[in-house]
N, C-alpha and C positions, 0 to 999 in steps of 0.2 A: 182421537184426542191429541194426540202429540203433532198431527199435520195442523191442526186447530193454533198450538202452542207457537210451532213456526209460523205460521201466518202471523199469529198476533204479533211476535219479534221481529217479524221483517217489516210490520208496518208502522211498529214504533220507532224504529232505524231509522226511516224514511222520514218519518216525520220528526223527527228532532233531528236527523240531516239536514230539512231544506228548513226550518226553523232558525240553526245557526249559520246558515248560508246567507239567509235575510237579514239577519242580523249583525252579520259582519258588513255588509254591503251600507248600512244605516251607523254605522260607526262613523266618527266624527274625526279627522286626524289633523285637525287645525289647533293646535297646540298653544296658540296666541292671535289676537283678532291685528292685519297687516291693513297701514295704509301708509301707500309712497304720495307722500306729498310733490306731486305730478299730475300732470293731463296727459294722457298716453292719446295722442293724437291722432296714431296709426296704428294697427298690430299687422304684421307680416310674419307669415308660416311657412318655414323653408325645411322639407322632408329629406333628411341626409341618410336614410336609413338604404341599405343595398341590395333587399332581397325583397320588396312590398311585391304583394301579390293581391290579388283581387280573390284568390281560391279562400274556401269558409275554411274553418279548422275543422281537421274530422274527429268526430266525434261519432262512434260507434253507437247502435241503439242498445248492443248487448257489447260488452266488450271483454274481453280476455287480457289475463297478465300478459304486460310485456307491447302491448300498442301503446302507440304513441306517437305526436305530431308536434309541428311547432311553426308558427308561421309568422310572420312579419305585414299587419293587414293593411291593405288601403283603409286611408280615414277615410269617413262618409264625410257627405257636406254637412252633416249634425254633428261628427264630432268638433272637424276645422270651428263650426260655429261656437262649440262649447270653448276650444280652445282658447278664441279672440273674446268670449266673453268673461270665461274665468280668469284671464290674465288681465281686459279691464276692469274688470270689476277692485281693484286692488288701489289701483290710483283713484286720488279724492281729489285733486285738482289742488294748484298748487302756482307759485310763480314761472314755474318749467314747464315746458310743454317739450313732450320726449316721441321717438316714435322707439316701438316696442318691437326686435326682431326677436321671435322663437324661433330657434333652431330643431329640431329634432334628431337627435340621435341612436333612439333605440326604443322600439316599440313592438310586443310580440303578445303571442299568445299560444299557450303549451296543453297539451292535454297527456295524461300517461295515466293506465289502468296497472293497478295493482291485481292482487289476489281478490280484497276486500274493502276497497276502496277505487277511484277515481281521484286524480287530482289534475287540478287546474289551473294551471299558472299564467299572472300576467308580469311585463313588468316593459318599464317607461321611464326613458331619460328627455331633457330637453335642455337647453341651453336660452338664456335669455340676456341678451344685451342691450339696453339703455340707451338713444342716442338724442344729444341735444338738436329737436325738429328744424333750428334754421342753419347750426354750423356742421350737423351731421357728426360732432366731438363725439366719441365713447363716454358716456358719463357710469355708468355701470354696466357690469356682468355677473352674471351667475348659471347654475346650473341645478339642476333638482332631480331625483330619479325615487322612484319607487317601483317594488317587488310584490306581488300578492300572489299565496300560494294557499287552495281551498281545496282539503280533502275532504267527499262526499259517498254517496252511493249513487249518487245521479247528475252527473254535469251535465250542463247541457251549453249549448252554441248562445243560446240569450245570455244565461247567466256568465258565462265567460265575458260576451261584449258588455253586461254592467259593469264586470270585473276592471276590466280595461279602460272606461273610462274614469271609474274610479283610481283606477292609476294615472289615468293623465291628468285628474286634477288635483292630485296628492304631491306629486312632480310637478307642477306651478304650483304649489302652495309651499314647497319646501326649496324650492329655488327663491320665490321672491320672500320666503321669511328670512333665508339670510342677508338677500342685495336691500331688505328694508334694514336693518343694522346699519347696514353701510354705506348706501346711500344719503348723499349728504343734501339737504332741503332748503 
């Protein structure tokens, strides 16, 4: 009866573990709807980060307190893709035509096992400068960064890279929410 009792609570764990993991991942952090009255003519992605590695994050299938990793990953060609699209998708077109440098400055991905938990960290800075497309002028700059930290009973290497890029579009949405203030149209 009581082996019966544990099963049943480990399975209930599990599943309202990966139930609020979906759930956070489908969270909305766009706080006001952005349009830079601009044609972003170009986007260029410049990776300033000093430790990118191609190696996965390890992720243990059984893990023990006290592991733990942290790595700095190569973008795939789907994320760079996401990048140039979620940064244009922002500009509605406008008398300007700009070309759009993303910078990169900090992009990672953590895993660290507890006693009774896992957690998962991501987090993602980037830098975006404004330039007018024929004088090459600075017309804006900004930056944007985001941190996501998901304690579970089951991390895993997928759910981290959803993680992750939901930080890299959380970080272009909160960089170009402030350069739309102030950018001037």
């Amino acid at each position: 009866m009581f082996k019966c009792f544990v099963l049943f609570i480990s399975c209930a764990l599990f599943i309202v573990g990966c139930a609020s993991k979906n759930a956070f991942l489908n969270q909305d952090f766009a706080a006001e709807k952005i349009e830079i009255k601009a044609t972003a003519a170009e986007v260029h992605i410049m990776d300033n980060r000093k430790s990118i590695t191609d190696r996965r994050l390890k992720i243990p299938s059984l893990s023990l307190p006290g592991q733990r990793d942290k790595i700095e990953p190569t973008l795939t060609d789907s994320q760079i893709q996401m990048i140039k699209a979620e940064t244009a998708k922002y500009f509605v077109g406008g008398n300007k035509t700009v070309i759009v440098n993303v910078t990169i400055f900090q992009g990672s991905q953590g895993f660290n096992a507890g006693w009774l938990r896992e957690k998962e960290t991501v987090e993602f800075e980037i830098g975006i400068d404004l330039l007018e497309a024929n004088s090459k002028q600075l017309l804006a700059a900004g930056s944007g960064y985001a941190t996501f930290e998901v304690k579970s009973i089951d991390a895993s290497q997928g759910y981290t890279n959803k993680l992750f890029d939901k930080a890299i579009q959380t970080s272009i949405y909160k960089c170009l929410e402030k350069m739309a203030r102030t950018f001037s149209n």
